[in-house]
N, C-alpha and C positions, 0 to 999 in steps of 0.2 A: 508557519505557512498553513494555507486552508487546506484541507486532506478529506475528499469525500470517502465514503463508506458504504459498500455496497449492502442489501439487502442482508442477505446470507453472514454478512461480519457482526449485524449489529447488537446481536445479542454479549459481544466482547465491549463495543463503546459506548450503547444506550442512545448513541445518536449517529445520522446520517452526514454529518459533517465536525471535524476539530480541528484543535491546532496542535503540529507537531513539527519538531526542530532537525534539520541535518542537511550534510553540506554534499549529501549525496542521495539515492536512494536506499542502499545498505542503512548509513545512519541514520535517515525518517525512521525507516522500520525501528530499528535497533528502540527509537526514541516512543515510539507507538507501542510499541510491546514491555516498554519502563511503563507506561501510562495505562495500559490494556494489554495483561500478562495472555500469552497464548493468543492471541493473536498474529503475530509475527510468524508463528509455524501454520499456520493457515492458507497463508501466503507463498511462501518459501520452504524448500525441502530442508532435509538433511546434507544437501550437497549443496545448501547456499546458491541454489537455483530458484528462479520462479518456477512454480505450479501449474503445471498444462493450462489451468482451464484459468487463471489470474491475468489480469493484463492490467499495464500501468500505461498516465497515460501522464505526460508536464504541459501544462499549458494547451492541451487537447491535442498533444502528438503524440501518438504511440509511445515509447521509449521501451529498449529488450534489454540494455546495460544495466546490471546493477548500482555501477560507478558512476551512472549521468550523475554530475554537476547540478547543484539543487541553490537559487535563492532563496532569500524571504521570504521576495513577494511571489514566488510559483507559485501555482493550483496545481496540486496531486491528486487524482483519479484514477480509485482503484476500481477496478472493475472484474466481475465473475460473469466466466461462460456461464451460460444454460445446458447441459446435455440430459437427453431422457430419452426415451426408449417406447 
């Protein structure tokens, strides 16, 4: 499935857009970070949570589960806050 890549990721994929496999959101990642190491913890803590500032999105809706149910043909959008000061 298509997996866009934010700004701030791309120095792990070299590009703004890929393709990555999983029948959930847990296993995209798991499949993104096989493909582009250290990546995956960028996103996700150590408690297997999203990242305050990370938001995902299937098919342009939000999604907070890391279990959402994933096809083929989804579009994945990852997305980073901005925060500054």
């Amino acid at each position: 499935m298509k997996v866009l890549i934010p700004s701030p990721l791309l120095s792990y994929t070299g590009k703004s857009e890929v393709e990555a496999s999983g029948a959930t959101l847990t296993a995209l990642l798991a499949d993104l970070d096989r493909q582009y190491p250290g990546l995956r913890f960028r996103v996700i803590d150590e408690q297997d949570q999203m990242r305050p500032h990370m938001r995902f999105f299937v098919n342009g809706e939000q999604v907070f589960d890391m279990t959402h149910p994933l096809c083929p043909a989804d579009a994945v959008y990852l997305v980073q806050a901005l925060s500054g000061g």
